[in-house]
Structures are given as C-alpha cells and as structure tokens.
C-alpha positions in Angstrom: 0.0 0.0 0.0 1.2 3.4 -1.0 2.0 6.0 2.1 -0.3 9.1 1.9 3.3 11.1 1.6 1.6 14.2 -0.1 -1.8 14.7 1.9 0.6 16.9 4.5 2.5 18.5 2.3 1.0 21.9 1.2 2.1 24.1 -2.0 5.3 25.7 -1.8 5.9 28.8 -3.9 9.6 30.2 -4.7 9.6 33.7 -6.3 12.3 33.5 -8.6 14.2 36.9 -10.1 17.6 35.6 -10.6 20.2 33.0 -10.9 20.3 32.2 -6.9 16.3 32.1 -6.6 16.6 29.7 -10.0 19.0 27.5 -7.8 16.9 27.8 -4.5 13.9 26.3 -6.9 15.7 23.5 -8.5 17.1 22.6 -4.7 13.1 22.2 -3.6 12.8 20.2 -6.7 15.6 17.6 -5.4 14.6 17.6 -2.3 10.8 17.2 -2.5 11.6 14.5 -5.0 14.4 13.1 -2.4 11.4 13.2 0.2 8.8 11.5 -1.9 11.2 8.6 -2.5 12.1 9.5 -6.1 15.4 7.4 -7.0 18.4 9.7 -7.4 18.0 10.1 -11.4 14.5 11.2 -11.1 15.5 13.7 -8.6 18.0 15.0 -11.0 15.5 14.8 -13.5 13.4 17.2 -11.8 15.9 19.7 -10.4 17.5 19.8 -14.2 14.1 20.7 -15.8 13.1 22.9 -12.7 16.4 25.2 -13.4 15.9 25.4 -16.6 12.8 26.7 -16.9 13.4 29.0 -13.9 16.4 30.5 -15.4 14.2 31.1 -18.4 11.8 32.9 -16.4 15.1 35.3 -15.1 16.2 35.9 -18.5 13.6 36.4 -20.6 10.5 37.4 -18.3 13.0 39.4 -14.9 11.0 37.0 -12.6 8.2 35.2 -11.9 6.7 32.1 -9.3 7.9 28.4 -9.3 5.0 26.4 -7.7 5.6 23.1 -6.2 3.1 20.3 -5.2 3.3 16.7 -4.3 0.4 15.0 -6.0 -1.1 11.3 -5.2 -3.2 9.3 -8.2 -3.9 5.9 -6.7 -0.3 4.1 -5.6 1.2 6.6 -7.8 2.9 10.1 -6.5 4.6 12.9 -8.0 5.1 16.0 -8.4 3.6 18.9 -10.3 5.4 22.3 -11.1 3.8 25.2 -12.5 6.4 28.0 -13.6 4.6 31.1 -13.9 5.8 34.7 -15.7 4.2 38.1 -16.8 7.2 38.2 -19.5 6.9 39.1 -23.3 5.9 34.9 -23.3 6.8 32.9 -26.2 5.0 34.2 -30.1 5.7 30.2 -31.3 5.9 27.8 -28.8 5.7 24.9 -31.0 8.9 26.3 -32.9 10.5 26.6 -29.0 9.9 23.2 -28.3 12.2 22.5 -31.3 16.0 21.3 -30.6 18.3 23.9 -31.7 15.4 26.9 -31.9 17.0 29.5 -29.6 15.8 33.4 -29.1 18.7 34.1 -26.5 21.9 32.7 -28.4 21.7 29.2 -26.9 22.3 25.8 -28.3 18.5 25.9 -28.4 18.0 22.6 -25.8 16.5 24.1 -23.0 13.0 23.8 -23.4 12.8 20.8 -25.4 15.2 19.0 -22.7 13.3 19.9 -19.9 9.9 18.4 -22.0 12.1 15.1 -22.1 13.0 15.0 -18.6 9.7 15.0 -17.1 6.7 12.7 -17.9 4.1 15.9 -18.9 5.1 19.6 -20.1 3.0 21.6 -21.2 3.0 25.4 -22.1 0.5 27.6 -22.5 2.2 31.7 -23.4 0.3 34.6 -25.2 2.5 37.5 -26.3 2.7 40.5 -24.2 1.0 38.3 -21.5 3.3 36.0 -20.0 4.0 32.3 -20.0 2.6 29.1 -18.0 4.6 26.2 -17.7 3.0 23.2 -16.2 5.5 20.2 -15.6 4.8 16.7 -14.1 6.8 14.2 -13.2 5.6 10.4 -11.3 7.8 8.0 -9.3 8.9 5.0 -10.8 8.8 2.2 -8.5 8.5 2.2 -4.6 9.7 4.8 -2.6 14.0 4.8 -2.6 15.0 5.1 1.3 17.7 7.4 2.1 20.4 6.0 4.7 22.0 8.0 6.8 24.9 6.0 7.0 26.0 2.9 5.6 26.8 -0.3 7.3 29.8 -1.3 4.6 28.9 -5.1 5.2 27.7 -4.8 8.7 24.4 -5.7 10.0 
C-alpha cells in the first residue's frame, strides 16, 4: 500500500528573479523529489528541468513564481510544477519546443530538454501576457529510502 506522503505537504511557492532564486527552486525540486522517494536520477531529472525553466523565467520574463506540489493518483505520486511569468511569453511555442530553436543565443535545448526530462510539459504563453509552464513528473517504483549511514557489510 502506498504511504499518503503528499496529503501533509502543502504548495510551496519560490519567487524567482535571478540566478540564486533559479538554484533555490531547483534545490526544492531535489529535495521534495528526495522526500517523496524519487530514486536519485528522477530527482535529478526534476531539479535539471526545474532550473531550466526557472532560469528562463530570469532571463527572458526578470522574474516570476515556481510552484511546487506533491500529487497522489492511486499508488502513484509525484510532483507537479507550475512555472509562472508576466514576460513578453513565447510568439511560437511549438517552434520553441524544437531542438536547436533558440531566441537568447543558446544551443536551443532548454525547453525541449526539460519536456524530455519529465513525464508531462505543457505550455501555455500569449505575447505581451506571459507564459505558464505546467510540468509533471511520477515516481517510478516504490519509494528509494535514504540512509544515513552505511553499514559497509555490517548488520
């Protein structure tokens, strides 16, 4: 059976307006993950996807909100993360979602990355208005315990 991990855990909201708040919000996506028993890739799945889009909110919207929740569908849990901006948003966002498409002078992998990295993306942006992005990501298999230290062979 499933623990009820996320019925205690409430929203958690990081405003993010540069690099450091992108950090603090990709650290919160580790270590919700790390707390919901997420195996070490998925939490670096989450905190990768989680900076990226965050620093995309510093550099192209000045700042926004990252909003964290852990979810529960049956024996299932995960996270959702809504990234939200009152930025110029994005004119194409298929074209963005395109490897190599870049507006800023980068290789063009961020968004499209960050899609790959989690199990839903989606983006909703309107010109002059800002953008949404709405990313989800479920646990694989049953919760990975953290040990504090290890016994090397001992009982």
């Amino acid at each position: 059976m499933a623990e009820q991990i996320s019925a205690g855990l409430p929203p958690v909201s990081i405003r993010v307006s540069d690099d450091a708040h992108a950090v603090l919000a990709a650290q919160h996506g580790r270590a919700l993950a790390a707390r919901l028993g997420f195996s070490v890739v998925e939490q670096t799945a989450c905190s990768t996807a989680i900076l990226e889009i965050a620093r995309n909110i510093v550099k192209y919207a000045g700042a926004g909100e990252v909003t964290f929740q852990a979810v529960e569908d049956g024996e299932q849990v995960g996270i959702v993360v809504v990234a939200c901006d009152n930025g110029p948003g994005i004119a194409d966002v298929n074209l963005a979602l395109q490897d190599g498409y870049s507006t800023g002078g980068g290789l063009g992998l961020g968004l499209p990355g960050a899609r790959r990295l989690m199990d839903s993306f989606q983006i909703v942006s309107r010109p002059g208005q800002g953008t949404t992005v709405v990313m989800q990501k479920w646990r694989s298999a049953a919760p990975v315990r953290e040990h504090a230290s290890s016994s090397r062979g001992r009982p």
